[in-house]
C-alpha positions in Angstrom: 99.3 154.3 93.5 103.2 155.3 93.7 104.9 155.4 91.0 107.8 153.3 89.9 111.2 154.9 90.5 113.0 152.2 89.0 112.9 148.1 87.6 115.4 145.9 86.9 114.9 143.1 84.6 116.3 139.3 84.0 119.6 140.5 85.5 122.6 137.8 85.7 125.6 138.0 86.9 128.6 135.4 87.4 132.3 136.1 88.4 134.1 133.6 87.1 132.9 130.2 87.9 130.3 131.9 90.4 126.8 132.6 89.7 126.0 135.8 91.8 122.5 136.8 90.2 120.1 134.5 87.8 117.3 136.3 86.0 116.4 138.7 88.8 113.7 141.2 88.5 113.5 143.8 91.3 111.1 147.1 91.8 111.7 150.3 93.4 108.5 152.6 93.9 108.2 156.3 94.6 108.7 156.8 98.9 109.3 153.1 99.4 111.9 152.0 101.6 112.6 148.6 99.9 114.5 146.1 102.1 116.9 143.4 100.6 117.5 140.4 102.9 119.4 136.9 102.2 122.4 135.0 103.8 125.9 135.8 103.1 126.5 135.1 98.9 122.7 135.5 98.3 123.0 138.1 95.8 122.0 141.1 97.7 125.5 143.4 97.3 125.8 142.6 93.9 122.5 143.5 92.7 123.1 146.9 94.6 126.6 147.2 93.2 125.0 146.9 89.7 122.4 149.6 90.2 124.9 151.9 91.6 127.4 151.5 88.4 129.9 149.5 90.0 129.2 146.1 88.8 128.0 145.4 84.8 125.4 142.8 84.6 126.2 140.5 82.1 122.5 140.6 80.7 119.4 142.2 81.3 117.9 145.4 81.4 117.3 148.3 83.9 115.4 151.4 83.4 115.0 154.6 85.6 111.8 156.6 85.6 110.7 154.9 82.8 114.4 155.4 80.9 116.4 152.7 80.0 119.6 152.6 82.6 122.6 151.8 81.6 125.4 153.3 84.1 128.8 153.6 83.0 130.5 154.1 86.2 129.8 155.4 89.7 130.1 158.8 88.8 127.8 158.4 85.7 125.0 156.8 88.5 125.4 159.3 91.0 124.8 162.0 87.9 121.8 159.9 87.4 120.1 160.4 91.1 121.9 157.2 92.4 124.2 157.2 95.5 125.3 154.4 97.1 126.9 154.2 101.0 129.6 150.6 100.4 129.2 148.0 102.9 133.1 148.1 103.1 134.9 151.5 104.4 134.3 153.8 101.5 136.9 157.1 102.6 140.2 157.6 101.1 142.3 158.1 104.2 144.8 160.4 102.8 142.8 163.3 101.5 140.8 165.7 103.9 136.8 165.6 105.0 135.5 167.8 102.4 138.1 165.9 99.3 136.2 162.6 100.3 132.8 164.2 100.6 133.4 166.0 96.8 135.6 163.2 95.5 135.0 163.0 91.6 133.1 166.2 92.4 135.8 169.2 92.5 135.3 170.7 89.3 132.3 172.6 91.6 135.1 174.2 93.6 137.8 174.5 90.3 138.7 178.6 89.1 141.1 178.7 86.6 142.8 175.4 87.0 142.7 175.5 91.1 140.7 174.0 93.7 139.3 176.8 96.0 139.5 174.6 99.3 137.7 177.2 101.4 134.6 177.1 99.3 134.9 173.4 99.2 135.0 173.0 103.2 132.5 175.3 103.9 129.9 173.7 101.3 131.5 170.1 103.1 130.7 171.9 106.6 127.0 172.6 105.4 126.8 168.7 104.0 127.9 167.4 107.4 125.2 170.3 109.1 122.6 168.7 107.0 122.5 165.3 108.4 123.4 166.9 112.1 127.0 165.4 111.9 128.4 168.5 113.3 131.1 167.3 115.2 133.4 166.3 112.2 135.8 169.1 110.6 135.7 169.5 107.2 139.4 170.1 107.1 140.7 166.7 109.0 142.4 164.0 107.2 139.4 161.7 106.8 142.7 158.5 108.1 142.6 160.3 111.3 138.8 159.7 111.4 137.6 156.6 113.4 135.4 153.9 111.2 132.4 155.5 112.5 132.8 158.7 112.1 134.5 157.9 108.4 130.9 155.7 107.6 129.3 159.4 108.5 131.3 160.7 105.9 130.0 158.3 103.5 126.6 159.3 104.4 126.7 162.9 104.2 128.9 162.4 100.8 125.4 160.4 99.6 122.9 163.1 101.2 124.8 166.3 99.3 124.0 164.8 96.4 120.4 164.8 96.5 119.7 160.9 95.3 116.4 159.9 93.7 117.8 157.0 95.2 119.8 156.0 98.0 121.3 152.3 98.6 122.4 151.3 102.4 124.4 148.0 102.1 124.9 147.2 105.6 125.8 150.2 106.9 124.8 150.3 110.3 126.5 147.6 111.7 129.6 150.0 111.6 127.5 152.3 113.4 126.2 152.9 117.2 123.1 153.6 117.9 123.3 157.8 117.4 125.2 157.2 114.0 121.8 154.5 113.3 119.7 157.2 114.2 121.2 159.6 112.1 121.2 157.1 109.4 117.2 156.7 109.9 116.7 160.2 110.0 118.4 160.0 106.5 116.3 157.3 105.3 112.9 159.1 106.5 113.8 162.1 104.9 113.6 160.0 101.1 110.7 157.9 102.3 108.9 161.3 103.0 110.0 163.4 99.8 108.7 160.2 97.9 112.3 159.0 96.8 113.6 155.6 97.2 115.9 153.7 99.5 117.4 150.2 99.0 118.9 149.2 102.3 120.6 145.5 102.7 120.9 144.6 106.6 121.1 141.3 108.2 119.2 142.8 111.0 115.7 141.6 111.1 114.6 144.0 113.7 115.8 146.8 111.9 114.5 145.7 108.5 110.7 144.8 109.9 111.1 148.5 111.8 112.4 150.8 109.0 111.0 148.9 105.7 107.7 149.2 103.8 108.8 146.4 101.0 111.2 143.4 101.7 112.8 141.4 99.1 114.1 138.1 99.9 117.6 136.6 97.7 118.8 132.8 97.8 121.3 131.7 95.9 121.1 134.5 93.3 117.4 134.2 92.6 114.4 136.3 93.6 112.3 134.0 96.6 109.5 136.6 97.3 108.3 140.1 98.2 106.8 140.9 100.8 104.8 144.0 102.1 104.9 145.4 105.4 101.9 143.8 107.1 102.8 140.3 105.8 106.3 140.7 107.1 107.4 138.1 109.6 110.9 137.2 111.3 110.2 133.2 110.8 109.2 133.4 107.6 111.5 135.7 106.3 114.3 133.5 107.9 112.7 130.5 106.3 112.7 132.0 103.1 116.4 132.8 103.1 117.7 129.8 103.6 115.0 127.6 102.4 114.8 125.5 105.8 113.0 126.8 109.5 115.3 128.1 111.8 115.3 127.5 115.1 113.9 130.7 117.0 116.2 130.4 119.8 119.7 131.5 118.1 121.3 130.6 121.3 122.5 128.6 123.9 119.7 126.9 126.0 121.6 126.1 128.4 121.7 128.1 131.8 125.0 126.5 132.8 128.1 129.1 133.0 130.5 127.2 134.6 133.8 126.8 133.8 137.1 125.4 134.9 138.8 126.8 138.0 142.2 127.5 136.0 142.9 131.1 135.1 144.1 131.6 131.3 144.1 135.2 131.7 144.6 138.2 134.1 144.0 142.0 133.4 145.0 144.2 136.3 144.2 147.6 136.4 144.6 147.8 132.8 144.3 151.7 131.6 144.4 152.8 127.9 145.4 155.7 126.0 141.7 156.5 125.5 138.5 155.4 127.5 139.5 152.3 129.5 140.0 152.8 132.8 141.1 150.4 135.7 139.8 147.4 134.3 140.7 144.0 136.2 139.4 140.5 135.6 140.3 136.9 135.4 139.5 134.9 132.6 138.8 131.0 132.7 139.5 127.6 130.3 136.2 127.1 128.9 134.8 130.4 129.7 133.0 132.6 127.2 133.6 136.1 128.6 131.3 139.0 127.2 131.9 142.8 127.7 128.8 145.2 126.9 128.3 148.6 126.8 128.2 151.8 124.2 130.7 151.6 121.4 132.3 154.8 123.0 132.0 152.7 126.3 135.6 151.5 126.0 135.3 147.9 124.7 137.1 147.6 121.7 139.9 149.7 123.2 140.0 146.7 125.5 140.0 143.9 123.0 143.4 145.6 121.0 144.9 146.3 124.9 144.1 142.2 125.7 145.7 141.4 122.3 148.8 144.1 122.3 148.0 145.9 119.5 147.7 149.7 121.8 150.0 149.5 124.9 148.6 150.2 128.6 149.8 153.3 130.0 148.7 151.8 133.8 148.1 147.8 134.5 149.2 145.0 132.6 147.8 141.6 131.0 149.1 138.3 131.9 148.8 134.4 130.8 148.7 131.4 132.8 152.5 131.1 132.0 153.4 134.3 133.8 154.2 135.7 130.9 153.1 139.2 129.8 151.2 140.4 126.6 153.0 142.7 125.0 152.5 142.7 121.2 150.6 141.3 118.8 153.3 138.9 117.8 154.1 137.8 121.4 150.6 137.4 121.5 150.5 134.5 118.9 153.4 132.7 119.9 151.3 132.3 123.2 148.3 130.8 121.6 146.0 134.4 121.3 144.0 135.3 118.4 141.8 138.7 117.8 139.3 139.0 115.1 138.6 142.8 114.6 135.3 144.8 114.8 136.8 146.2 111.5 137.5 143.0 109.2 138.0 144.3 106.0 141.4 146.5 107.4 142.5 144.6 110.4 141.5 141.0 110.5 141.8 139.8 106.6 143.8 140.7 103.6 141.4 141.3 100.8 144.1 141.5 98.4 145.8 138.1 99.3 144.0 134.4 98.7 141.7 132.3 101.2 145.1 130.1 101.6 147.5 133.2 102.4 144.7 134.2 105.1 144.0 131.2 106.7 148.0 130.4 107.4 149.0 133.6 108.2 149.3 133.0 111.8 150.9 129.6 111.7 153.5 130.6 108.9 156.4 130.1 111.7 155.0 126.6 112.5 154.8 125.7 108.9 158.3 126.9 108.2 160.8 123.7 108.2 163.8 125.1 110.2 162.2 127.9 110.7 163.2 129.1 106.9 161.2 127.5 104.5 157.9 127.3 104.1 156.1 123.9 103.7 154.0 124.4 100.0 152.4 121.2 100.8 151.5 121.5 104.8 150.3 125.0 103.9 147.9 124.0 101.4 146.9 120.9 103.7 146.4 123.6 106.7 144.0 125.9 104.7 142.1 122.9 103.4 141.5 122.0 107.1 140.3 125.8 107.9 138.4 126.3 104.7 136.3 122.6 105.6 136.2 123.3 109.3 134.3 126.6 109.0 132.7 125.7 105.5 133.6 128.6 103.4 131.9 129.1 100.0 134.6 129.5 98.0 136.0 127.8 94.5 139.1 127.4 95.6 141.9 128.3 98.3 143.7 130.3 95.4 140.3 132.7 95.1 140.6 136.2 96.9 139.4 137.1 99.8 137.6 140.1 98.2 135.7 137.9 96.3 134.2 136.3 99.1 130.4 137.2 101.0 130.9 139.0 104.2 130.1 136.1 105.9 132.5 133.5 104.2 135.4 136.6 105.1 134.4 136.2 108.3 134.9 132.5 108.4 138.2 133.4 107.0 139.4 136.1 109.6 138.2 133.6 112.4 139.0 129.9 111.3 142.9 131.2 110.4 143.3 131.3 114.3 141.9 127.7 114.7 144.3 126.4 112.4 147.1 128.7 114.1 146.3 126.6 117.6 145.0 129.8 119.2 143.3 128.6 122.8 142.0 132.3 123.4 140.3 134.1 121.3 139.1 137.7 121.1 136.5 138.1 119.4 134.7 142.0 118.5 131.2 141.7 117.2 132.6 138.2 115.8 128.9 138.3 113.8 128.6 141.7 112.6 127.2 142.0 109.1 126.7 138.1 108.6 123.4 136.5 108.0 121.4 134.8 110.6 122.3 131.2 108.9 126.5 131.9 109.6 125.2 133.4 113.0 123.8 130.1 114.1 126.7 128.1 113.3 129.0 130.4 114.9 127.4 130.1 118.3 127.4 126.7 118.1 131.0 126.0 117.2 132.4 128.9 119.7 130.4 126.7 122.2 131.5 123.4 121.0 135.1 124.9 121.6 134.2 126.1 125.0 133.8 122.4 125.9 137.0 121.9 124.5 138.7 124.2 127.1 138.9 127.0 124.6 138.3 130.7 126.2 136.8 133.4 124.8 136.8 137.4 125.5 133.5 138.0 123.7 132.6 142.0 123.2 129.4 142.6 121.6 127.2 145.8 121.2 124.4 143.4 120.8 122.6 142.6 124.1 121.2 139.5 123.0 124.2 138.1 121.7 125.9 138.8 125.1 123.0 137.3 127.2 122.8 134.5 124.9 125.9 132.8 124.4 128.0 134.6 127.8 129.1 132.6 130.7 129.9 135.7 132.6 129.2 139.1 131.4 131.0 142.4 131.9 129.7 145.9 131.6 131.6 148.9 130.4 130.3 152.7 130.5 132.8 155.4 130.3 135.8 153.1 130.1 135.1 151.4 133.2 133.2 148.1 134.7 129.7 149.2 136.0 128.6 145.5 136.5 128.9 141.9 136.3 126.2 139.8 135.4 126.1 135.4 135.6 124.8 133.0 133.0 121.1 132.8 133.9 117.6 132.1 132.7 116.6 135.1 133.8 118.8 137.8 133.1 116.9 140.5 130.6 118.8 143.4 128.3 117.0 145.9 131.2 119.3 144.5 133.9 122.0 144.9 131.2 121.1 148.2 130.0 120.8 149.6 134.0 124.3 149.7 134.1 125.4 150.9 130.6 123.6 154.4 130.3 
């Protein structure tokens, strides 16, 4: 029988008014790959963030290898055989490869007072070799990475420090499929040196695939355990949110009609990087999904539709005539963009849920175009904050504090209340839970009726085929195929044209 790695006892936990964790008891055994699964605000990041040293509980016990476990920090963890990859971009942009990889760490590379930066790079070189990340140079700013390549980073920072234990909160939604593999590869290596890994995904597939023990949060509280041959998608989503959900996560219709008028027009549109003579109309009350590889161009097109990165061939137009060309432009003309990467481009995590969700109607609020309206301001983020039923305590609480999913309430309901009528929306349901993922495809449809239009771009087939009207291919920056709504469209048809 394995033995126990590490057990955590009658933990709680509030912040505030908040109750994050009550009494939980968790156990990590020797080789186990121990899955933690629950909506948004279950519980799941901050029990992690405890273990690794960020969070103190405010009782309870832990013990490691029989030891009690009382981390004082981060640092004082990971000297303890606990690493931790963050959910939330975990790179300091202004230091180099190898300072992020050895943050906290440099003393190693420290001779009489000074930092000998070519032994430090080459032993970051070697970290980056071990988890086959060879492409990323130790000596780059780690700002002029891009998110993935920073999360690989994070992973090879976690790996060099050979972890008894390694925790995975979320990780590889940030991640395409060869930065996933290189992440499993990761994860098998502890599972067959008889460590442990803790990984937190909202993906079911991925946790019924990788796992050997799942663990089940609601509400703060322990709901179950369950071993690999009694693990089941139904009942591991009724057991999250206490209620069956509906297999079918999508629409059931196989109507994609929409109306004849034209909202939208890319011609020819060329980027700096990988898109490549794209053209398309887009319709009032279409939903309009783009597919492919994350290198395949698409979110390169979302910022070129919004006006964040300027066309160097092609342009964008509305209905009006008019042409996109900035971000600002782009809201006065009733556009909204939620970003792949929330927690830098589409919220403020410093700022409150109210300062969020007006952000983009701050000129509308603004009597004479001077003042801002205290009162309509508070009255407009009650409205978002009810409309997309955020968990929160108040409109004053920070965005920080919030569950990913609630953020991503946030970063998508300020455009509603802005008066956005087309929306851009990258993986709008990446790292939320599959309770916030149901009601998301519903609303998004309910506003379709509405005569809202949507650019939806999704590395998830399913999503695409599920809740699309229309759906658009990309490989290597360019459109390989157009598929309609129907019945009996498969990811293999999808797929044909991607790789």
């Amino acid at each position: 029988m394995a033995e126990t790695i590490l057990t955590v006892n009658g933990i709680h936990k509030n912040f505030g008014p908040t109750r994050a964790l009550a009494g939980v008891d968790f156990t990590l055994k020797q080789g186990e790959v121990h899955g933690l699964i629950g909506e948004n605000g279950s519980g799941k990041s901050t029990l992690s963030s405890i273990i690794a040293g960020i969070h103190t509980p405010d009782s309870g016990k832990m013990h490691l290898r029989g030891e009690q476990y009382v981390p004082k920090g981060v640092t004082d963890a990971q000297s303890k055989g606990i690493a931790m990859i963050v959910q939330e971009m975990g790179t300091a942009p202004s230091i180099s490869v190898a300072g992020n990889i050895f943050l906290g760490n440099e003393h190693l590379f420290t001779k009489a007072g000074f930092v000998r930066k070519k032994a430090m790079n080459e032993a970051a070189r070697q970290a980056l070799e071990a988890i086959d990340a060879n492409g990323i140079d130790p000596y780059m700013w780690a700002g002029a990475l891009d998110p993935e390549e920073r999360k690989v980073v994070e992973i090879a920072k976690a790996m060099r420090a050979q972890p008894k234990v390694l925790i995975v909160d979320e990780t590889t939604t940030a991640l395409s499929q060869d930065g996933r593999n290189l992440l499993y590869n990761c994860i098998e290596k502890m599972h067959s040196e008889d460590k442990g890994v803790i990984l937190i995904s909202h993906d079911l597939d991925e946790i019924m695939t990788i796992c050997t023990t799942v663990t089940v949060l609601r509400d703060g509280k322990i709901i179950g355990t369950l071993s690999k041959d009694e693990l089941d998608a139904d009942r591991i989503k009724a057991m999250m949110v206490g209620r069956e959900i509906t297999s079918n996560l999508y629409r059931e219709d196989d109507d994609g009609s929409s109306s004849d008028e034209v909202v939208m027009t890319a011609e020819h549109l060329t980027g700096h990087w990988q898109v490549t003579d794209v053209s398309f109309h887009l319709h009032r009350g279409e939903i309009l999904g783009f597919g492919g590889l994350s290198s395949g161009g698409i979110h390169e097109l979302g910022r070129l539709l919004f006006g964040i990165e300027k066309a160097i061939v092609g342009e964008v137009r509305l209905a009006d005539g008019s042409r996109v060309s900035d971000p600002s432009a782009s809201v006065k003309k009733g556009l909204g963009y939620v970003s792949k990467n929330r927690d830098e481009e589409a919220i403020m995590l410093g700022a409150s849920i109210r300062n969020n969700a007006v952000l983009p109607s701050l000129g509308k609020l603004a009597r004479g175009g001077i003042v801002i309206s205290n009162k309509r301001e508070k009255l407009l983020a009650r409205q978002v904050i009810d409309e997309m039923e955020v968990k929160c305590n108040s409109m004053e609480q920070l965005v920080s504090s919030l569950s990913g999913g609630n953020k991503q309430k946030v970063s998508f309901g300020k455009w509603l209340g802005g008066g956005a009528k087309i929306l851009i929306l990258d993986c709008p349901t990446r790292g939320i839970d599959v309770g916030v993922k149901q009601a998301m495809y519903k609303l998004i449809y309910r506003l379709k009726t509405q005569g809202y239009a949507f650019i939806l771009i999704s590395e998830e087939l399913p999503e695409l085929i599920g809740i699309s009207d229309r759906i658009l291919i990309m490989r290597d920056g360019c459109v390989t195929g157009e598929f309609g709504r129907s019945s009996t469209l498969s990811e293999h048809d999808l797929i044909r044209v991607m790789v």
